[in-house]
C-alpha positions as CSV (number, residue, x, y, z in Angstrom):
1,X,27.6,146.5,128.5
2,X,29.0,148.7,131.5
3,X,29.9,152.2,131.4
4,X,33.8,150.8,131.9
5,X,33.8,148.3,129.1
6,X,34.5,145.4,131.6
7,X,31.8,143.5,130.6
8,X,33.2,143.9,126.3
9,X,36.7,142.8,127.9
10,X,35.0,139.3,129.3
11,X,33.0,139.0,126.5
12,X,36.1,139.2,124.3
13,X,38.1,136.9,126.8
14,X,35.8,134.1,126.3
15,X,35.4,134.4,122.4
16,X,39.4,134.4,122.6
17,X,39.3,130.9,125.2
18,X,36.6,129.3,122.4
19,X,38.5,130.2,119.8
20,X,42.1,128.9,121.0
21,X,39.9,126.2,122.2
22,X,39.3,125.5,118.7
23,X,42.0,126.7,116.5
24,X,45.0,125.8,119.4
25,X,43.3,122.1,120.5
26,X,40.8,120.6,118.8
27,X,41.6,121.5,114.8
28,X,45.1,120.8,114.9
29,X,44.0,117.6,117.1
30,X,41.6,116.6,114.6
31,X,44.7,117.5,111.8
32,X,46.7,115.1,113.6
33,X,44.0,112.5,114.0
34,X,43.5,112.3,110.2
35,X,47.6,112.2,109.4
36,X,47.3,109.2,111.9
37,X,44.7,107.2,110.3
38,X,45.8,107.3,106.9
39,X,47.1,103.7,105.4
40,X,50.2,105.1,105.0
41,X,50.7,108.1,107.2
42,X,53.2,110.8,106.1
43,X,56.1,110.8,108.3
44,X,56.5,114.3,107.9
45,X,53.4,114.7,108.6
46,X,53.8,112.8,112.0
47,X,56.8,114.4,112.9
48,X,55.0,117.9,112.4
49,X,52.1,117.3,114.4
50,X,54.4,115.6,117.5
51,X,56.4,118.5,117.3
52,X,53.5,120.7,117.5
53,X,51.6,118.9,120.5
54,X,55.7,119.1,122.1
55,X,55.7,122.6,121.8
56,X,52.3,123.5,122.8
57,X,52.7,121.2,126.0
58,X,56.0,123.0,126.4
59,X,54.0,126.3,126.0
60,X,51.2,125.1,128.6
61,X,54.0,123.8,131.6
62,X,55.6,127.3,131.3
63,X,52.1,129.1,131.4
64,X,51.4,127.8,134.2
65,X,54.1,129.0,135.8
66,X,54.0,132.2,134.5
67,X,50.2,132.6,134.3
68,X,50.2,135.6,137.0
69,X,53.2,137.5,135.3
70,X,51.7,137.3,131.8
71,X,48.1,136.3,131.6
72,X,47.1,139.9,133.0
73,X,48.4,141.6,129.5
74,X,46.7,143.1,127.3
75,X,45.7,140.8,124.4
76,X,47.4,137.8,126.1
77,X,45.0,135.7,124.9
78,X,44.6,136.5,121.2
79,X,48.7,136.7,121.1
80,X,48.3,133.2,122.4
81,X,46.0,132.0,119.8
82,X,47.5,133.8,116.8
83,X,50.7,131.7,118.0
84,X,48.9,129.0,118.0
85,X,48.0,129.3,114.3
86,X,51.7,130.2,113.2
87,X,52.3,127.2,114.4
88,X,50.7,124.7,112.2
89,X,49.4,127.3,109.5
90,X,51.0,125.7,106.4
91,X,52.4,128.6,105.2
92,X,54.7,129.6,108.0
93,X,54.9,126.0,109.4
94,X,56.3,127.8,112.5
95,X,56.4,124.8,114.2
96,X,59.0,123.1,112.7
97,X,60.5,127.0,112.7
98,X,60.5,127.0,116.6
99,X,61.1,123.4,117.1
100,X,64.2,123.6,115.3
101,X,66.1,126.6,116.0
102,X,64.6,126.7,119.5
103,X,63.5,123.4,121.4
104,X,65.6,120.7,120.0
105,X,68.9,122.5,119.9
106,X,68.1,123.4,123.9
107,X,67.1,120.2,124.6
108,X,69.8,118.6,122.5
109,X,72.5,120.6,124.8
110,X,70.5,119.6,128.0
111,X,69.2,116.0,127.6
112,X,71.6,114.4,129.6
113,X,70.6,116.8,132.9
114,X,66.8,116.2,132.2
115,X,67.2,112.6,131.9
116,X,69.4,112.5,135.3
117,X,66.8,114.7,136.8
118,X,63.8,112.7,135.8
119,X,65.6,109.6,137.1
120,X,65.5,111.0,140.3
121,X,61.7,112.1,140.2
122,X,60.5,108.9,139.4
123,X,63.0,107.5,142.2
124,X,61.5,109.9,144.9
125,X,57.6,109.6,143.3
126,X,58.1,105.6,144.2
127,X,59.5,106.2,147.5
128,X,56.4,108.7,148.2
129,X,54.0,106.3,146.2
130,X,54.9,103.2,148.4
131,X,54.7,105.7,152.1
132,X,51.1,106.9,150.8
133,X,50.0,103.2,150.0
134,X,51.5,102.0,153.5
135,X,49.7,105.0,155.2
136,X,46.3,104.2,153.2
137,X,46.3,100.4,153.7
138,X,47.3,101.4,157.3
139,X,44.1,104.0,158.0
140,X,42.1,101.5,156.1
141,X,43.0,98.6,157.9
142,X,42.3,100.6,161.5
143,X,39.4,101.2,159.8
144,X,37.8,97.6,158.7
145,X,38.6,96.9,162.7
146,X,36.6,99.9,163.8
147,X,33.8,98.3,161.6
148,X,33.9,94.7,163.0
149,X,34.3,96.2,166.5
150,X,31.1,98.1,165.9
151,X,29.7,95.6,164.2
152,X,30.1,93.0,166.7
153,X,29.3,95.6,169.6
């Protein structure tokens, strides 16, 4: 290690990225998997875990967005990952906590704008969607003919 500690701050930052890697993602993926594939899945069960992958997609989106105003803070990353683990540890069950008193009352008040808005996105993603194709089929058609010119020159 360095005299200035940076290489113990990296070394921590990627033991922090592994373990919210694991403990944020892939065991509350593999949670969910196994609530999924039981004969008879808990609905609880299955509204817990969609409530947990809502909020931690909410929680990604806003990241980032807000990665260069946060992610430079001191224990950012553990913070992160002990969030994480409130979140589905059964004993605090935070998501159904958060989700509750937080997220679904917001979106509850607000569902009507977001839907509006959304309607519009995917109005203006078709209109760009069908100008990229006509652009692509047009370059690509320009291009077969370049071929066949040089083909037949």
């Amino acid at each position: 290690p360095s005299a200035d500690g940076r290489s113990d701050k990296m070394m921590g930052g990627f033991l922090s990225r592994i373990l919210l890697l694991v403990f944020g993602y892939a065991y509350p993926a593999y949670e969910c998997y196994k609530t999924v594939e039981l004969n008879k899945p808990e609905i609880e069960q299955l509204i817990f875990w969609c409530q947990y992958w809502i909020l931690v997609a909410l929680m990604t989106v806003m990241e980032r967005f807000g990665d260069l105003t946060i992610s430079w803070l001191p224990f950012y990353s553990e913070a992160k990952l002990l969030f994480f683990i409130y979140l589905w540890y059964p004993r605090t069950k935070g998501t159904t906590y958060i989700y509750g008193t937080f997220f679904k009352p917001y979106i509850s008040q607000h569902e009507n704008e977001i839907d509006r808005n959304l309607l519009e996105l995917r109005a203006r993603a078709s209109d760009v969607v069908v100008v990229y194709v006509q652009k692509v089929a047009a370059v690509g058609q320009n291009t077969f003919f370049d071929v066949l010119k040089y083909v037949a020159s």
